[in-house]
Kinemage of the C-alpha trace (Angstrom):
@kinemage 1
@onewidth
@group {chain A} dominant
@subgroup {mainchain}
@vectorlist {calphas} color= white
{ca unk a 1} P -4.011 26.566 -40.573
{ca unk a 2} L -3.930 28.377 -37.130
{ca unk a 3} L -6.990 28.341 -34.704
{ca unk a 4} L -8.848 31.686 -34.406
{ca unk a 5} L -9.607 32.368 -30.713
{ca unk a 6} L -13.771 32.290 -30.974
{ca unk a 7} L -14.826 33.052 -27.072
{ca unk a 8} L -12.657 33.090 -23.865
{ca unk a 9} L -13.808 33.526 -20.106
{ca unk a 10} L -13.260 33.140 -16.938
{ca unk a 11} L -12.573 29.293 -16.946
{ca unk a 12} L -13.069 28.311 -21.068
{ca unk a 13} L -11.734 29.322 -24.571
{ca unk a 14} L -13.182 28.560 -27.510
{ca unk a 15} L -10.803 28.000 -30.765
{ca unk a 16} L -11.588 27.184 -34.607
{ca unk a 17} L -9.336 25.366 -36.599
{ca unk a 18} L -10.239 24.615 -39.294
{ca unk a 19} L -13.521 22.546 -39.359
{ca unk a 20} L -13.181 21.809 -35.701
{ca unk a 21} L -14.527 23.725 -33.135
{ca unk a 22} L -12.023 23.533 -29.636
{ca unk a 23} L -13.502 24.304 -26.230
{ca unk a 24} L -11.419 23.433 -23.234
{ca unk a 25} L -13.103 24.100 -19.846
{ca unk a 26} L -10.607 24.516 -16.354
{ca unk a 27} L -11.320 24.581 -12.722
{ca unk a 28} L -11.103 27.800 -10.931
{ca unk a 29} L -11.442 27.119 -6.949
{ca unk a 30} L -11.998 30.611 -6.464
{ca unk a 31} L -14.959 30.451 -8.628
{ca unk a 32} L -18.860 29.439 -6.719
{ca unk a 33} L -21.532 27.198 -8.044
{ca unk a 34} L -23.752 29.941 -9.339
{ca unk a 35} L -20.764 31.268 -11.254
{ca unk a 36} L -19.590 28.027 -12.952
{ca unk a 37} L -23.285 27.838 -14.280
{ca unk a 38} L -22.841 31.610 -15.691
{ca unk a 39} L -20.147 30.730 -17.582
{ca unk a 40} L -21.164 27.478 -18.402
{ca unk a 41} L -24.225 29.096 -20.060
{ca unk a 42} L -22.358 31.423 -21.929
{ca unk a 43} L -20.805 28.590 -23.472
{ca unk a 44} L -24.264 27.001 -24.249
{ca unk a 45} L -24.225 30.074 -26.887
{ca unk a 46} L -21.363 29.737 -28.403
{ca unk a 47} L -21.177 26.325 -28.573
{ca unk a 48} L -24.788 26.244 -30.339
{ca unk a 49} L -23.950 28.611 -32.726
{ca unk a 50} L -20.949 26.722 -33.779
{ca unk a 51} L -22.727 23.601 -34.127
{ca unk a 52} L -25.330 25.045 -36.532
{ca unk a 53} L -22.738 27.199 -38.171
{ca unk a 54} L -18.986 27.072 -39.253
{ca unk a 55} L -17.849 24.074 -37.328
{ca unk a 56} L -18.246 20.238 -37.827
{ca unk a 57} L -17.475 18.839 -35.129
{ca unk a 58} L -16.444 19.658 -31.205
{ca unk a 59} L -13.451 18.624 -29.228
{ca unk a 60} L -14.920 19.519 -25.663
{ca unk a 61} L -11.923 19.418 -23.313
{ca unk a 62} L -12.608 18.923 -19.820
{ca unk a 63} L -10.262 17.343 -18.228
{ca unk a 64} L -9.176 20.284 -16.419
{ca unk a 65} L -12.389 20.810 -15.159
{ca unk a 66} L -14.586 20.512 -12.285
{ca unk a 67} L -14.446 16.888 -11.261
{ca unk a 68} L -18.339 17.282 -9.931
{ca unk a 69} L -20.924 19.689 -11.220
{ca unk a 70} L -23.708 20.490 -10.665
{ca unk a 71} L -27.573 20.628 -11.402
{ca unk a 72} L -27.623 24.014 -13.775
{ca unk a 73} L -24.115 23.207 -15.070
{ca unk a 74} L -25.230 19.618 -16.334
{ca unk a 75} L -28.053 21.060 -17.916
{ca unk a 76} L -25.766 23.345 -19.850
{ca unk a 77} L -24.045 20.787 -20.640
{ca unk a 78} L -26.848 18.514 -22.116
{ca unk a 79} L -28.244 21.816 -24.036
{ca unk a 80} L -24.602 22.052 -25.397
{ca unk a 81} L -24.630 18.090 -26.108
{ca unk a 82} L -27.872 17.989 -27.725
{ca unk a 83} L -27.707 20.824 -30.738
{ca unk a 84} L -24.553 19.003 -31.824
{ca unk a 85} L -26.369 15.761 -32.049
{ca unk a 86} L -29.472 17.705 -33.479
{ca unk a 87} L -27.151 19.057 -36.102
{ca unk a 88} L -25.969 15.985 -36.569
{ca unk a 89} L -22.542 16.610 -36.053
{ca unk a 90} L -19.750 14.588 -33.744
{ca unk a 91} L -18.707 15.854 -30.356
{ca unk a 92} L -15.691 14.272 -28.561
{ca unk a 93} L -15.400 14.640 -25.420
{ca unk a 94} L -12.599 14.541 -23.182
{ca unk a 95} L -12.444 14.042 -19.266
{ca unk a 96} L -9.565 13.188 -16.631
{ca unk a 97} L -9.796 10.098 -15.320
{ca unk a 98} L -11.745 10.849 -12.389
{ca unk a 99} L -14.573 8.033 -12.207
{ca unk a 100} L -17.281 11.092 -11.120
{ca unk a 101} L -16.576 12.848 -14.013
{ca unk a 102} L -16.313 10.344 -16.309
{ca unk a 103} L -19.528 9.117 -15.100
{ca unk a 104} L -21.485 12.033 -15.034
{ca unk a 105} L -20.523 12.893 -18.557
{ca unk a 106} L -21.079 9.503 -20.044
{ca unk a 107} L -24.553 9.804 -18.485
{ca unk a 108} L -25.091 13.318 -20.080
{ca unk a 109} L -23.467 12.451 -23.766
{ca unk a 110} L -25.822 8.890 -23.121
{ca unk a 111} L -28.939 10.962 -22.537
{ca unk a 112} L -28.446 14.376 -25.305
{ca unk a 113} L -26.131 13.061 -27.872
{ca unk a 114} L -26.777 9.095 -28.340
{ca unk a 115} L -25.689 9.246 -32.296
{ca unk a 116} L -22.832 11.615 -32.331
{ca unk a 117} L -20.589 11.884 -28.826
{ca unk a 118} L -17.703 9.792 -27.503
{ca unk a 119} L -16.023 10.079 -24.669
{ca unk a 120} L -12.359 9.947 -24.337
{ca unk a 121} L -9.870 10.264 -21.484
{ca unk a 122} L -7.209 10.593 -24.047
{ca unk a 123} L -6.756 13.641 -26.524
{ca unk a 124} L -5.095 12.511 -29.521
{ca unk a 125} L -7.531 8.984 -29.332
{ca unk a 126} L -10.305 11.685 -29.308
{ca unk a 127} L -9.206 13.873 -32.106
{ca unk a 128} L -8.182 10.656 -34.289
{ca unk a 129} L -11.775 9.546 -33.759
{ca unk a 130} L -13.345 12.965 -34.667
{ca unk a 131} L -10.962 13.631 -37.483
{ca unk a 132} L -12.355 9.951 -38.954
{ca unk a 133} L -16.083 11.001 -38.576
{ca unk a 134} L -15.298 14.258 -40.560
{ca unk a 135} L -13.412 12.022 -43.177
{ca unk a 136} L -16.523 9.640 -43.038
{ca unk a 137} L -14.455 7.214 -42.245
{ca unk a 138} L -15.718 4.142 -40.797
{ca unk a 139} L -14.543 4.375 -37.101
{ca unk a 140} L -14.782 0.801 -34.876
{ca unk a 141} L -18.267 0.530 -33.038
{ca unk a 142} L -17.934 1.480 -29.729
{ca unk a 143} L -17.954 -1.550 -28.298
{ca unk a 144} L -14.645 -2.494 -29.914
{ca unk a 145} L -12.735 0.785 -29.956
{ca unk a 146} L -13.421 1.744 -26.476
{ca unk a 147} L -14.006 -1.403 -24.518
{ca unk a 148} L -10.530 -1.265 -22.063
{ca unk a 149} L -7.616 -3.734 -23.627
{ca unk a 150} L -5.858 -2.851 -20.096
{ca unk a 151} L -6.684 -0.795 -16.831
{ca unk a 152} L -5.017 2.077 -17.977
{ca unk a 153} L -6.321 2.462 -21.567
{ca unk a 154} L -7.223 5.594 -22.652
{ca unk a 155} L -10.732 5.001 -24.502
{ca unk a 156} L -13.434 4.672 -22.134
{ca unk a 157} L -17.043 2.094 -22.401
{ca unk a 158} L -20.212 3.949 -23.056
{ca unk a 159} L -22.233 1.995 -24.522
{ca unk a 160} L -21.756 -1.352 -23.846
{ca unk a 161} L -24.401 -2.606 -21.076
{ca unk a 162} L -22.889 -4.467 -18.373
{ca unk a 163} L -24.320 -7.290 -17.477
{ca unk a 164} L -27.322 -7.046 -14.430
{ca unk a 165} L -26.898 -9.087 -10.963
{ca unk a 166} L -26.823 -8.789 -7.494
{ca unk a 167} L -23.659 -7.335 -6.068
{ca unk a 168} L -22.301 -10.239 -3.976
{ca unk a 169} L -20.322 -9.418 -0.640
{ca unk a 170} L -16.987 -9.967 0.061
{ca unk a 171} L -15.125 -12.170 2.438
């Protein structure tokens, strides 16, 4: 089956295949704050639609994106997060490596989609894992199937607490 192209702008596109809904996000320098949260809440529409309509389930792509956003943009984001987990239906998402990102949008999937979003710094981990929740498949708890077997693996913690104590200094 090909993807149908559902939305494109400035910085996104928005594809269906199949069941899955694709939205890949990229960085455009030349593009301001206020502008990113424009188009970041023009996604917030299309996304929601697709989550209560033909889709089931989201590979959100951005690890071509902004490495920081900001305050409107992250609530985009969370509105975006949250009608997939109210619709009950599984969002991966996928961010570079950057430790901001990653952190901001483990925070955000934490916070508006508990039940229903992993993050991923590797795409074919992330569509494996979403193809499995479609299947209803059984996928690993997250503690297992993301906790790092090496620095460089590709699944990424979110759940798992880390243990609390004071940060002892070096030397």
């Amino acid at each position: 089956m090909t993807a149908s192209v559902v939305a494109e702008g400035e910085n996104y596109r928005i594809e269906l295949d199949g069941a899955i809904a694709h939205c890949r996000v990229w960085s455009r320098p030349d593009l301001d704050f206020e502008a990113g949260a424009r188009l970041a809440a023009q996604k917030v529409l299309i996304c929601s639609s697709l989550a209560s309509g033909d889709a089931r389930g989201l590979l959100f792509d951005l690890r071509e994106a902004p490495k920081v956003i900001g305050p409107k943009t992250q609530n985009s984001l969370i509105q975006i997060l949250a009608a997939w987990e109210h619709a009950g239906r599984p969002i991966a998402v996928i961010v570079s490596p950057a430790s901001l990102q990653r952190l901001q949008l483990s925070r955000l999937a934490r916070e508006a989609a508990p039940q229903h979003a992993e993050i991923f710094v590797d795409f074919d981990l992330a569509r494996e894992w979403l193809g499995a929740r479609l299947r209803g498949a059984p996928t690993a708890p997250p503690t297992r199937r993301s906790r790092p077997a090496a620095p460089s693996s590709p699944a990424l913690e979110r759940r798992t607490p880390r243990p609390a104590g004071p940060i002892k200094p070096r030397g």
